[in-house]
HTML snippet that shows the backbone in 3Dmol.js (N, CA, C, O; Angstrom):
<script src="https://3Dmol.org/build/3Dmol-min.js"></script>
<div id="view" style="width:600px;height:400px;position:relative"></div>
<script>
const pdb = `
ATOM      1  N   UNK A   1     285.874  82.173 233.964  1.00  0.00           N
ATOM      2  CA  UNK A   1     284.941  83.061 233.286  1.00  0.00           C
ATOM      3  C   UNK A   1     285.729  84.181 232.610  1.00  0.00           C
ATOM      4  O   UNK A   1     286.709  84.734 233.109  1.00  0.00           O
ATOM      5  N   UNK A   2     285.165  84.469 231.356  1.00  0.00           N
ATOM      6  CA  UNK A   2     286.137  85.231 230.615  1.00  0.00           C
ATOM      7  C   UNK A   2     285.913  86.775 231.080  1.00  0.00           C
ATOM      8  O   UNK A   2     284.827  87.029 231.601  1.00  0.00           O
ATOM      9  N   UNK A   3     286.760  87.712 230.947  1.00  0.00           N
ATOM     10  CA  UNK A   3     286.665  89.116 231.963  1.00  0.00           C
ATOM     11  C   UNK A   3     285.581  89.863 230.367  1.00  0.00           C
ATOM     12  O   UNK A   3     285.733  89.809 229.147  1.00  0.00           O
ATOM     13  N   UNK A   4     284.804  90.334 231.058  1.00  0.00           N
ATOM     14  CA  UNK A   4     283.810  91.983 230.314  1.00  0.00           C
ATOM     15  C   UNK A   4     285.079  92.661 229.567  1.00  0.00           C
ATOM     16  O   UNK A   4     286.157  93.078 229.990  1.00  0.00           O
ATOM     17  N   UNK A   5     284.416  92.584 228.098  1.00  0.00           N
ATOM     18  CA  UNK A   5     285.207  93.857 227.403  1.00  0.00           C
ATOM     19  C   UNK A   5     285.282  95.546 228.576  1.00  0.00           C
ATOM     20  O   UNK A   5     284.249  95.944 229.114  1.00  0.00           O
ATOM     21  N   UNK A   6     286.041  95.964 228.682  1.00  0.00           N
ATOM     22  CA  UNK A   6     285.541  97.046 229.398  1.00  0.00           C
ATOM     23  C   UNK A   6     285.314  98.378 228.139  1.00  0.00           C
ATOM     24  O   UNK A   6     285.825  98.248 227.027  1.00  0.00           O
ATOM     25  N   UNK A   7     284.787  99.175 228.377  1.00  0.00           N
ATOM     26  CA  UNK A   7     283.745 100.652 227.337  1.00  0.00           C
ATOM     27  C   UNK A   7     285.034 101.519 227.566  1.00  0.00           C
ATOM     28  O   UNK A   7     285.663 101.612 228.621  1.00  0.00           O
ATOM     29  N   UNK A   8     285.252 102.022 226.593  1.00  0.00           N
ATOM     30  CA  UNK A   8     286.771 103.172 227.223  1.00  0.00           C
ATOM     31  C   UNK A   8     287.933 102.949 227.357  1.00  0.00           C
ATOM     32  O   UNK A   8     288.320 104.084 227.637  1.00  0.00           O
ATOM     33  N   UNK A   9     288.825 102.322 227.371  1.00  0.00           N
ATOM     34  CA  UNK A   9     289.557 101.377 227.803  1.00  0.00           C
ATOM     35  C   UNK A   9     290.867 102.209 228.389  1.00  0.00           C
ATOM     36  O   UNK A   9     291.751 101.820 229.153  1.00  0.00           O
ATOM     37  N   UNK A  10     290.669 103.510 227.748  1.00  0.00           N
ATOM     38  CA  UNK A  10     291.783 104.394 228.352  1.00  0.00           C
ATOM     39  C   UNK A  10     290.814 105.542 228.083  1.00  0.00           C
ATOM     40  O   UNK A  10     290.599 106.159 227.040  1.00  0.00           O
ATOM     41  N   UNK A  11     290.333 105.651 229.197  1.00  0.00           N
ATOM     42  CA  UNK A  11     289.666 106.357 229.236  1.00  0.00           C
ATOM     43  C   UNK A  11     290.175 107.715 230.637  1.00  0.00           C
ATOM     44  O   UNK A  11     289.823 108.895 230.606  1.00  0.00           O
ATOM     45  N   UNK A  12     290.745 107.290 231.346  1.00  0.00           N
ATOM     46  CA  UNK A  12     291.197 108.136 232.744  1.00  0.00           C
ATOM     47  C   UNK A  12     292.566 108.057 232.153  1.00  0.00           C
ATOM     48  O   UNK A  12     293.224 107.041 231.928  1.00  0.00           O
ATOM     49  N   UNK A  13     292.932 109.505 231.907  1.00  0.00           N
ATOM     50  CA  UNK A  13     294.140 110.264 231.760  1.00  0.00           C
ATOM     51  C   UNK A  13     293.874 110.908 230.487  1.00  0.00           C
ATOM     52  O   UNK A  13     294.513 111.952 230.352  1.00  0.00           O
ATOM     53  N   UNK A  14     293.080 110.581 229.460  1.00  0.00           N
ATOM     54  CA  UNK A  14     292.443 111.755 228.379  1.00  0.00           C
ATOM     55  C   UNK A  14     292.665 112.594 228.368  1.00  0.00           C
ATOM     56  O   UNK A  14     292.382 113.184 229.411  1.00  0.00           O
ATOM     57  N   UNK A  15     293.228 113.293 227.456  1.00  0.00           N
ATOM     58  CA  UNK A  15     292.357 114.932 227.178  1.00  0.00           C
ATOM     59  C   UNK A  15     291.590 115.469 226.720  1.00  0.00           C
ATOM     60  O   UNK A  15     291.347 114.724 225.770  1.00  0.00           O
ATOM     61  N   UNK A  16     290.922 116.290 226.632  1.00  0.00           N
ATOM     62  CA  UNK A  16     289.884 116.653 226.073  1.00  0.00           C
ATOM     63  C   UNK A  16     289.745 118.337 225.665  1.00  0.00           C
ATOM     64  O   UNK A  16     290.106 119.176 226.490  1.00  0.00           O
ATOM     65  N   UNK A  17     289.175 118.761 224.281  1.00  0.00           N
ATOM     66  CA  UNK A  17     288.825 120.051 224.292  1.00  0.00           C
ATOM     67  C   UNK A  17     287.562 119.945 224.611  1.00  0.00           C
ATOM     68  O   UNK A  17     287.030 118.864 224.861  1.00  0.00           O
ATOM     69  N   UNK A  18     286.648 121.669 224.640  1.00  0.00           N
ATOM     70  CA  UNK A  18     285.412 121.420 224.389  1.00  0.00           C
ATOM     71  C   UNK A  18     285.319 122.347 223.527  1.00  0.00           C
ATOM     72  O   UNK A  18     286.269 123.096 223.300  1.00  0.00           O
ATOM     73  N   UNK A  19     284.036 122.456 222.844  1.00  0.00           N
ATOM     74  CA  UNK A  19     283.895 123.243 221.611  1.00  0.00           C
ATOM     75  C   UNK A  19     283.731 124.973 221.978  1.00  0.00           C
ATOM     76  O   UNK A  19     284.206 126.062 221.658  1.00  0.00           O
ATOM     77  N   UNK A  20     282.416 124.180 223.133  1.00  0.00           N
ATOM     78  CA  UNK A  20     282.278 125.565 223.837  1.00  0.00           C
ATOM     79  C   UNK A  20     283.014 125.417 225.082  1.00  0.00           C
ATOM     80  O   UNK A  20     283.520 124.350 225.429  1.00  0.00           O
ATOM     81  N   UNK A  21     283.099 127.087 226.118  1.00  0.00           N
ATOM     82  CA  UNK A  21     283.974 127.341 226.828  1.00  0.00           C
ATOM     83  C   UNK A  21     283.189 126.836 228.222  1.00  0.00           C
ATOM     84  O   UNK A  21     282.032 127.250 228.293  1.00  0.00           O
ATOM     85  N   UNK A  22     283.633 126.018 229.322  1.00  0.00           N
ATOM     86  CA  UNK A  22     282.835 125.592 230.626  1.00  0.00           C
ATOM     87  C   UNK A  22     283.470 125.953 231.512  1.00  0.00           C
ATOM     88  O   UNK A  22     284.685 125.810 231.653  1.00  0.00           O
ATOM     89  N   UNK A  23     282.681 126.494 232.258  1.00  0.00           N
ATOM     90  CA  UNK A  23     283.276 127.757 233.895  1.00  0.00           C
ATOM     91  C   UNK A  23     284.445 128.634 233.333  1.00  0.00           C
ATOM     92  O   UNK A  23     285.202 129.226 234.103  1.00  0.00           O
ATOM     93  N   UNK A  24     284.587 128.712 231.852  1.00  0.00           N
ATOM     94  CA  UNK A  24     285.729 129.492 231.452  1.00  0.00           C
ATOM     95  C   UNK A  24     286.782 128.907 230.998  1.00  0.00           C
ATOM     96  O   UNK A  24     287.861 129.384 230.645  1.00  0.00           O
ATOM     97  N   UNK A  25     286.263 127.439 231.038  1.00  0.00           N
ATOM     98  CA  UNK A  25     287.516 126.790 230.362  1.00  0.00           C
ATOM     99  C   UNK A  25     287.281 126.135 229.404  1.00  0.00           C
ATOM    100  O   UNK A  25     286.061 126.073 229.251  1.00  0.00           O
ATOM    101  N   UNK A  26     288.124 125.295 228.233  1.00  0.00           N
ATOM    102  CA  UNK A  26     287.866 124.483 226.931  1.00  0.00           C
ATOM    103  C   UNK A  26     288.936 123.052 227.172  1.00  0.00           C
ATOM    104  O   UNK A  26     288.730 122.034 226.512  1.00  0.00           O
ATOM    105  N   UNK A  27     290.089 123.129 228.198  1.00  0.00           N
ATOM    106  CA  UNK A  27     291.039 121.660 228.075  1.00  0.00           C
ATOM    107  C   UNK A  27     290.570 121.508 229.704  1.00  0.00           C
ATOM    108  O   UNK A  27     290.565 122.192 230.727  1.00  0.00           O
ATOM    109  N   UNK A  28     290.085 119.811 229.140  1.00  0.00           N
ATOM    110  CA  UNK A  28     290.087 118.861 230.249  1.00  0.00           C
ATOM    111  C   UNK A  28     290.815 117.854 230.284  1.00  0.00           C
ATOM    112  O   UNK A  28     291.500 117.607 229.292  1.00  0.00           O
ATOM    113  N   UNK A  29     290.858 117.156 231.220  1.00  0.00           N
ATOM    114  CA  UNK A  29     291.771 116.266 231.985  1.00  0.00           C
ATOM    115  C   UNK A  29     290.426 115.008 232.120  1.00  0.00           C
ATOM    116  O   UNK A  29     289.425 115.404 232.718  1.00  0.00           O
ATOM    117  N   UNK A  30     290.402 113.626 231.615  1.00  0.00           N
ATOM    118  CA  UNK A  30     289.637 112.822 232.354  1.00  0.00           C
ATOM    119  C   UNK A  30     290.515 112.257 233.814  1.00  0.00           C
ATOM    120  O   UNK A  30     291.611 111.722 233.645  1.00  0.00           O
ATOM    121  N   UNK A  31     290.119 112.371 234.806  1.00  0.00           N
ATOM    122  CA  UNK A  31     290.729 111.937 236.344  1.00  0.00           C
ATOM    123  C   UNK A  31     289.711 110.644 237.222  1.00  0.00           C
ATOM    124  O   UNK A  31     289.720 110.421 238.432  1.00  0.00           O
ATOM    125  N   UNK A  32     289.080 110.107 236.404  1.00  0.00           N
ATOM    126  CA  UNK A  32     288.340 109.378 236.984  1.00  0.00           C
ATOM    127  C   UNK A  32     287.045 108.637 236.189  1.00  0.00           C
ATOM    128  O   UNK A  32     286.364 109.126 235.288  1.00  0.00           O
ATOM    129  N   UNK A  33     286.961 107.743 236.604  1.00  0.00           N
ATOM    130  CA  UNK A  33     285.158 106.612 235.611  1.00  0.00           C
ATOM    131  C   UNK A  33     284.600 106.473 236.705  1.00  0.00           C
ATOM    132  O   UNK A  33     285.044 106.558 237.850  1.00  0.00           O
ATOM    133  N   UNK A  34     283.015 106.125 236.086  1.00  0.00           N
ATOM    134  CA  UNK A  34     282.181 105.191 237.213  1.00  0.00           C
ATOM    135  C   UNK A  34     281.481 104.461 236.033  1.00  0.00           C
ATOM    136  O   UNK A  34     281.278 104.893 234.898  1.00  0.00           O
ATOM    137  N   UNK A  35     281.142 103.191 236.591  1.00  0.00           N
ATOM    138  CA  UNK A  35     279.918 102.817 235.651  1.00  0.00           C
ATOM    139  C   UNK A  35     278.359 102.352 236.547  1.00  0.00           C
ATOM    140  O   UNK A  35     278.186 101.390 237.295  1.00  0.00           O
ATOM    141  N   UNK A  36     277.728 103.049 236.279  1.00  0.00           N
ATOM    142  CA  UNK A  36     276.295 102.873 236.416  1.00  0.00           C
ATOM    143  C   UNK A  36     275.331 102.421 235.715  1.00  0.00           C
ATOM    144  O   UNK A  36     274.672 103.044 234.882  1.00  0.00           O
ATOM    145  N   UNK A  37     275.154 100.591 236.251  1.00  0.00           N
ATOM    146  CA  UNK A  37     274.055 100.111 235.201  1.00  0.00           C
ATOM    147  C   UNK A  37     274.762 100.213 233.032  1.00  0.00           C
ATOM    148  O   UNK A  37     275.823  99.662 232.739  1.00  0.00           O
ATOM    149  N   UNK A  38     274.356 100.575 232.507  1.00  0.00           N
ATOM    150  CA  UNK A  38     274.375 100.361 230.887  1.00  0.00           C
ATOM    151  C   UNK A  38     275.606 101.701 230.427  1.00  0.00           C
ATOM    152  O   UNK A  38     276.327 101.808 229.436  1.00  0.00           O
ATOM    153  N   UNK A  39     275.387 102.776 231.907  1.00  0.00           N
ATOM    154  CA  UNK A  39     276.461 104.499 231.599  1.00  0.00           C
ATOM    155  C   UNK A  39     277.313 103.987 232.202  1.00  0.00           C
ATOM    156  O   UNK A  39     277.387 103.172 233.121  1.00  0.00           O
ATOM    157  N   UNK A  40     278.198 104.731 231.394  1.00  0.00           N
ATOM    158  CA  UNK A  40     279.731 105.256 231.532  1.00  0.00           C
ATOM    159  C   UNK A  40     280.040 106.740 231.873  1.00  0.00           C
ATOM    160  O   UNK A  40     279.867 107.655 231.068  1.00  0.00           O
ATOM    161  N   UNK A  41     280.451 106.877 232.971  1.00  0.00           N
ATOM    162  CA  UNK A  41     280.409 108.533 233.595  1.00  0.00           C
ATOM    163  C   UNK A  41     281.793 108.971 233.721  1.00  0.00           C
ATOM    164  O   UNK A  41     282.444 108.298 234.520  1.00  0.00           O
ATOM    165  N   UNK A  42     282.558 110.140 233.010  1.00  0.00           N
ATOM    166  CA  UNK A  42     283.835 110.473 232.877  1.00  0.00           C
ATOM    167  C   UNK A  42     283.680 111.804 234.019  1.00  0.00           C
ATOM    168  O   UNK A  42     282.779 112.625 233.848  1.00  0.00           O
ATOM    169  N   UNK A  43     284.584 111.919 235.117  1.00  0.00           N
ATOM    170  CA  UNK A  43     284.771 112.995 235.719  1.00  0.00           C
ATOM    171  C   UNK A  43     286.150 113.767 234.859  1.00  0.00           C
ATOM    172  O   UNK A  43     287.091 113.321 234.203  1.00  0.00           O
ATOM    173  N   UNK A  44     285.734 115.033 235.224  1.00  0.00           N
ATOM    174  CA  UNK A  44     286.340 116.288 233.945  1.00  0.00           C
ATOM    175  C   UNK A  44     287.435 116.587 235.086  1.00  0.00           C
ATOM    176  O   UNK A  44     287.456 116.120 236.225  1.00  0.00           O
ATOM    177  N   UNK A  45     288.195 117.341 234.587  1.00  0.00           N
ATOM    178  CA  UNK A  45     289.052 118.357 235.577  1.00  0.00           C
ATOM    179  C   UNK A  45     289.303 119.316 234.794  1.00  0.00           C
ATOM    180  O   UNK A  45     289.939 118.976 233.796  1.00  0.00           O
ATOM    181  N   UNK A  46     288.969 120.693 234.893  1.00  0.00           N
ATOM    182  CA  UNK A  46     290.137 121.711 234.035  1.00  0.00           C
ATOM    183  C   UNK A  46     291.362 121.459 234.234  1.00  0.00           C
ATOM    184  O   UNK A  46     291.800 121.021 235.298  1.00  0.00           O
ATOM    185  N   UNK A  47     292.277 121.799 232.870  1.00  0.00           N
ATOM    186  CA  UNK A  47     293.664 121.864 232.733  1.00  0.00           C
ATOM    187  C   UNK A  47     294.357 122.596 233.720  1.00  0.00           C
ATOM    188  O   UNK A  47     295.466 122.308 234.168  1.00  0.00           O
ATOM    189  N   UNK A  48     293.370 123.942 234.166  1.00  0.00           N
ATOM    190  CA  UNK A  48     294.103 124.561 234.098  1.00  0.00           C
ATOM    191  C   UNK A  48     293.708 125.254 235.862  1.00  0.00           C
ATOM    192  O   UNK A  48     294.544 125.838 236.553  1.00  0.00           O
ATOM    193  N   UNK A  49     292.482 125.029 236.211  1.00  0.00           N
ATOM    194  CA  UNK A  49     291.792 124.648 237.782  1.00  0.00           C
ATOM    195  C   UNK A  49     291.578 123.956 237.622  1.00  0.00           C
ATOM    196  O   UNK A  49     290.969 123.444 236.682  1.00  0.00           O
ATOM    197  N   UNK A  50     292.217 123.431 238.966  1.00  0.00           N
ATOM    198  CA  UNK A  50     291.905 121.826 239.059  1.00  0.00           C
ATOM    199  C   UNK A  50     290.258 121.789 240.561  1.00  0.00           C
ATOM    200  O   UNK A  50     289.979 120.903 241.369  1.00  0.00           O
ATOM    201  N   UNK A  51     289.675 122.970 240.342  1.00  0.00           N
ATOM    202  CA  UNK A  51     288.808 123.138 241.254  1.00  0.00           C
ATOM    203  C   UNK A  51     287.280 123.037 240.415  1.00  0.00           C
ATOM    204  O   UNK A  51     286.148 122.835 240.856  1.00  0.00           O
ATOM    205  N   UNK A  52     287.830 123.295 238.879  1.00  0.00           N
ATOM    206  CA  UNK A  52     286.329 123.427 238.020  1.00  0.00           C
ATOM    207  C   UNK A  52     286.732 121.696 237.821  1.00  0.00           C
ATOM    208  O   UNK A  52     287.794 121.207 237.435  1.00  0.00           O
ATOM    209  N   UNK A  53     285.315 120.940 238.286  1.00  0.00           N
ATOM    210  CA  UNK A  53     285.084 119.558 237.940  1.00  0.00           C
ATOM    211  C   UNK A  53     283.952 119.074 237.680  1.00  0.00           C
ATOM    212  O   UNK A  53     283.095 119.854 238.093  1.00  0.00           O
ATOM    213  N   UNK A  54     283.404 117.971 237.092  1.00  0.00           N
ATOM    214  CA  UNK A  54     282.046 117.306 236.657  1.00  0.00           C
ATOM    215  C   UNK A  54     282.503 116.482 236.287  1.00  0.00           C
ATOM    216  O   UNK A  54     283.643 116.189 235.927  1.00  0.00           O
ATOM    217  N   UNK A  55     280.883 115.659 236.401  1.00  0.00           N
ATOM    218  CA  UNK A  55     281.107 114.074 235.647  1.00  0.00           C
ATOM    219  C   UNK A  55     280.193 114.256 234.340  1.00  0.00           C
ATOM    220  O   UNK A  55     279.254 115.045 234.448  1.00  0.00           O
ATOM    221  N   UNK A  56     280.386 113.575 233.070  1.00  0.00           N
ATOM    222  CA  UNK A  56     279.745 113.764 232.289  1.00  0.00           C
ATOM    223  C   UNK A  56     279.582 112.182 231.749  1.00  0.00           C
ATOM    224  O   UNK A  56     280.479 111.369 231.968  1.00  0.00           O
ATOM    225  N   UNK A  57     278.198 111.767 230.929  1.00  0.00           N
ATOM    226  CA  UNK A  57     278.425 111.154 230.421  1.00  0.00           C
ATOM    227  C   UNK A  57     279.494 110.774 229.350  1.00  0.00           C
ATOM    228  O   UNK A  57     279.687 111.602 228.460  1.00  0.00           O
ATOM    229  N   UNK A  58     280.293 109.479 229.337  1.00  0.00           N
ATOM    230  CA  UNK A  58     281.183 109.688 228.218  1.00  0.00           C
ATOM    231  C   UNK A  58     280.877 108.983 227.218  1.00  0.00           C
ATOM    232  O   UNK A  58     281.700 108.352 226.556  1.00  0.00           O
ATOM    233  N   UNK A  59     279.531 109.020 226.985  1.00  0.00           N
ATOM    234  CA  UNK A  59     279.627 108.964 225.098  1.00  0.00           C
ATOM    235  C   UNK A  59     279.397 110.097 224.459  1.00  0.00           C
ATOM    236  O   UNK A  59     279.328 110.061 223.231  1.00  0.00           O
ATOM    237  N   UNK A  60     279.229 111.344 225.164  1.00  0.00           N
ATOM    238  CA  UNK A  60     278.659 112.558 224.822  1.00  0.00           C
ATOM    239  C   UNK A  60     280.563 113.075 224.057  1.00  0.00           C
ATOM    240  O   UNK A  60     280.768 113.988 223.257  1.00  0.00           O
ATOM    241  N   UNK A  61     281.708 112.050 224.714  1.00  0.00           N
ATOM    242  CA  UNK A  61     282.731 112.542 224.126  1.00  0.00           C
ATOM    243  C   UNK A  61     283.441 111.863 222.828  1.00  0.00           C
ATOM    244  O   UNK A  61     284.622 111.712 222.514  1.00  0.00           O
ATOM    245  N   UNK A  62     281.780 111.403 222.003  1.00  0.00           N
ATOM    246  CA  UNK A  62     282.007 110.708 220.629  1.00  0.00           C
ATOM    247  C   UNK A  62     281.702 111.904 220.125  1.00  0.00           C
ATOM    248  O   UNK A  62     282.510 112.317 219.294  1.00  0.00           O
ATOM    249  N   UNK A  63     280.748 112.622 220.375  1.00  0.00           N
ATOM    250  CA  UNK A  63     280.009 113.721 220.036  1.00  0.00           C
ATOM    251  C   UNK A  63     281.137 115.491 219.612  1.00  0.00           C
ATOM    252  O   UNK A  63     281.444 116.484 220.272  1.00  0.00           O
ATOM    253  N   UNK A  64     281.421 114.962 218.024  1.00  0.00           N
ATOM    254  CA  UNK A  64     282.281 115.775 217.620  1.00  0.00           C
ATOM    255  C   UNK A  64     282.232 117.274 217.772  1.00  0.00           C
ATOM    256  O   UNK A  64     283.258 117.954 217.765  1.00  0.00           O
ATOM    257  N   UNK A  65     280.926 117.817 217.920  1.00  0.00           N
ATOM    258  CA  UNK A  65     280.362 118.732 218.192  1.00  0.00           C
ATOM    259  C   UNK A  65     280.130 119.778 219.054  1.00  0.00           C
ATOM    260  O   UNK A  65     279.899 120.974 218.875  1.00  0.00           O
ATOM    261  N   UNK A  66     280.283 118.817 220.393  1.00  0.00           N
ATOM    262  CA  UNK A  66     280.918 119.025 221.244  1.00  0.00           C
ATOM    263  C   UNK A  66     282.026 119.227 222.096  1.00  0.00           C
ATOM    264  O   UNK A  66     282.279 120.048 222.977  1.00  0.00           O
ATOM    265  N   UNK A  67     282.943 117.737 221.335  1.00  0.00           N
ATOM    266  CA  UNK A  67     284.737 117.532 222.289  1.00  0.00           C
ATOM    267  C   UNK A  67     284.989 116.854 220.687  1.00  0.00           C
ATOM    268  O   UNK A  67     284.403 116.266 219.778  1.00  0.00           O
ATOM    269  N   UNK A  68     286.488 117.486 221.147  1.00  0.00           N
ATOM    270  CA  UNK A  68     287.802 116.882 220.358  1.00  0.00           C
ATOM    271  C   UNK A  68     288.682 116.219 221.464  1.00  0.00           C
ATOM    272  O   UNK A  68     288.985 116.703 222.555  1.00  0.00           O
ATOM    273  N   UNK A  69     288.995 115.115 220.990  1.00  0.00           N
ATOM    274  CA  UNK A  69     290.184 114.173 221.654  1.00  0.00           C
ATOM    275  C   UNK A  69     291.621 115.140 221.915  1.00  0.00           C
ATOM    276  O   UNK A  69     291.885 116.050 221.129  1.00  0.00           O
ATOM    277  N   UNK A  70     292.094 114.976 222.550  1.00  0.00           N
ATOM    278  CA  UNK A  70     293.615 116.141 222.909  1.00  0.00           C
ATOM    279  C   UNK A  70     292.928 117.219 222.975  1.00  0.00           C
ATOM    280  O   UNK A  70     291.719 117.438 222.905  1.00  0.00           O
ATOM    281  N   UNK A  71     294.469 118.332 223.220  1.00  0.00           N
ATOM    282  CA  UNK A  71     294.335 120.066 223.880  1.00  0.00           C
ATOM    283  C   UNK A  71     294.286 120.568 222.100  1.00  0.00           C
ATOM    284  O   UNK A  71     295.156 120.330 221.262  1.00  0.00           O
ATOM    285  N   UNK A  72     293.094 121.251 221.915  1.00  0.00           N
ATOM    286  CA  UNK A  72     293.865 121.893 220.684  1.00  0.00           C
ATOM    287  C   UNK A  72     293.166 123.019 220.821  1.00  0.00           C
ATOM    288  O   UNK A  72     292.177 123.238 221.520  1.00  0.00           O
ATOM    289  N   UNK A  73     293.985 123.985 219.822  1.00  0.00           N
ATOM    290  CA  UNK A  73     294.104 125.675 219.783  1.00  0.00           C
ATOM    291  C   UNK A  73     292.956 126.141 219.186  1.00  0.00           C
ATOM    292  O   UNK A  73     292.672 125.786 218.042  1.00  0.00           O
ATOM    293  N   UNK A  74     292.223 126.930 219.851  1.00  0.00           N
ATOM    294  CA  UNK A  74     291.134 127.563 218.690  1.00  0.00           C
ATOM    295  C   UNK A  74     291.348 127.280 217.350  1.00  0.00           C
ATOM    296  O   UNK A  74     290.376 126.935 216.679  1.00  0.00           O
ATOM    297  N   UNK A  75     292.787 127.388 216.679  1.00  0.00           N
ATOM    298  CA  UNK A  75     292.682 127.424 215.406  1.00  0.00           C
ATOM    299  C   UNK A  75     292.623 126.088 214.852  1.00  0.00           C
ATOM    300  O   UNK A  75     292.273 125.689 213.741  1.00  0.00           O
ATOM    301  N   UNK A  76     293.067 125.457 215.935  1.00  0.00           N
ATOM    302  CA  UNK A  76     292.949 124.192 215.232  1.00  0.00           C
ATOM    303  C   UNK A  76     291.557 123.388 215.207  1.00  0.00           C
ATOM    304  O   UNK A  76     291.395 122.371 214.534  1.00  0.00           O
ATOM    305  N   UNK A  77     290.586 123.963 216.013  1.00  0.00           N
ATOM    306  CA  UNK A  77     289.438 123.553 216.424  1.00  0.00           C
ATOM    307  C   UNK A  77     288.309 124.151 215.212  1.00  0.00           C
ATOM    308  O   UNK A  77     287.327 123.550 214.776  1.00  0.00           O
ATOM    309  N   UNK A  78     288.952 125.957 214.719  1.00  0.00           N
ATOM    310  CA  UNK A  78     288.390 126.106 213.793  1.00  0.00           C
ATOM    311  C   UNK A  78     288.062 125.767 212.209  1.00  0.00           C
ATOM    312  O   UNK A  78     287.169 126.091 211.426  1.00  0.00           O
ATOM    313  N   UNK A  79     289.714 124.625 212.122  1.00  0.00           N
ATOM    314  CA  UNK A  79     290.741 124.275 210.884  1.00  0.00           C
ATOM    315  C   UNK A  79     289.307 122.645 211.051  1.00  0.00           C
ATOM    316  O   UNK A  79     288.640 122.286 210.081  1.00  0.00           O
ATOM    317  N   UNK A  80     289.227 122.171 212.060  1.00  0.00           N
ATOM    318  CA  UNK A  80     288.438 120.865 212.307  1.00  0.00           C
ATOM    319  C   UNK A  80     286.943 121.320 211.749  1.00  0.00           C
ATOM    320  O   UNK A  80     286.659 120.740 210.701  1.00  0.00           O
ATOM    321  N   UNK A  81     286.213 121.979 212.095  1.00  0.00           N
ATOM    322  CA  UNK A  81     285.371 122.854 212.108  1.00  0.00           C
ATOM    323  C   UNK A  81     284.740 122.729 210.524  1.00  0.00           C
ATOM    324  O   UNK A  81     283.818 121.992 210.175  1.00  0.00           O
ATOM    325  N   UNK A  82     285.594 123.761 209.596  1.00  0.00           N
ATOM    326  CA  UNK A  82     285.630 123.611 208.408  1.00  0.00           C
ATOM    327  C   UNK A  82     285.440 122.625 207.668  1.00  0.00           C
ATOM    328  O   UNK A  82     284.501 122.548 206.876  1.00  0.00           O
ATOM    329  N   UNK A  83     286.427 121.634 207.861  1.00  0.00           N
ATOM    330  CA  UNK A  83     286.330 120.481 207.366  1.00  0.00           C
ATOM    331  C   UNK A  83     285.173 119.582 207.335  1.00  0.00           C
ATOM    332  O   UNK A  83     284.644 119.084 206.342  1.00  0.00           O
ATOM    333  N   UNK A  84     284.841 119.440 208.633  1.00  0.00           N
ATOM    334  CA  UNK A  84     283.603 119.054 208.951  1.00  0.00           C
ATOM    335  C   UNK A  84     281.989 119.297 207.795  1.00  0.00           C
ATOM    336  O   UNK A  84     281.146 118.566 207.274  1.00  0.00           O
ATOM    337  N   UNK A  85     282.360 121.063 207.884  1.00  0.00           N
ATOM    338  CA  UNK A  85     281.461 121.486 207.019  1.00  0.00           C
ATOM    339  C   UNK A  85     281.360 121.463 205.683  1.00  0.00           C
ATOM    340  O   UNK A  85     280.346 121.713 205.032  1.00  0.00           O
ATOM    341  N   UNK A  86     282.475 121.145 205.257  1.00  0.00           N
ATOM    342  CA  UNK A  86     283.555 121.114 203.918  1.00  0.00           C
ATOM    343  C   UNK A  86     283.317 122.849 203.537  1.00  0.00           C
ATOM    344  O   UNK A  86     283.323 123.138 202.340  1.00  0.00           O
ATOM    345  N   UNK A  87     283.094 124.073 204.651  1.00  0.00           N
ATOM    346  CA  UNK A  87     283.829 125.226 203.989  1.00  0.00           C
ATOM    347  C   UNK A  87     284.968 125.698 204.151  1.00  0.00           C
ATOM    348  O   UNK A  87     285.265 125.903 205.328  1.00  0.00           O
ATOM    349  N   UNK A  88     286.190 126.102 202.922  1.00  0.00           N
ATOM    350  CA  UNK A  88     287.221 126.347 203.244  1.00  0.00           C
ATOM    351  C   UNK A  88     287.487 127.505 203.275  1.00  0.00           C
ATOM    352  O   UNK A  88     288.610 127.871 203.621  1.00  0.00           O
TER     353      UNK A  88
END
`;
const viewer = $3Dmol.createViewer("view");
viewer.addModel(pdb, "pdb");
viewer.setStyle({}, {cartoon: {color: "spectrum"}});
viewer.zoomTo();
viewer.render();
</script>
């Protein structure tokens, strides 16, 4: 029997920004999956406490709006931002 595409495929060891700031932080760490039924659930870690954690859905981290793929700098988040909007 042929094996399930798996959703994510590198999905645990990610990084992640967020747009907005959570428990005070913006870089995560993915450290873990589950799958439940049709979801895909990414547990978070801050970069930077490794004590602030959650699971989030992870298609919410297609959601540009929310997360950028890698650590990046306010400015670079604001440089993304723009573009997005096309104001320069």
């Amino acid at each position: 029997m042929a094996k399930k595409k798996q959703k994510f495929p590198y999905l645990v060891g990610s990084k992640w920004t967020a747009q907005q700031k959570i428990d005070g932080w913006r870089h995560f760490l993915v450290v873990n999956r589950k799958n439940q039924g049709k979801w895909l659930f990414a547990e978070m870690v801050a970069a930077c406490d490794p004590n602030i954690r959650f699971w989030l859905n992870a298609t919410l981290l297609k959601d540009r709006s929310q997360w950028q793929a890698g650590w990046q700098s306010l400015k670079d988040i604001a440089e993304l931002n723009e573009l997005a909007t096309g104001e320069f």
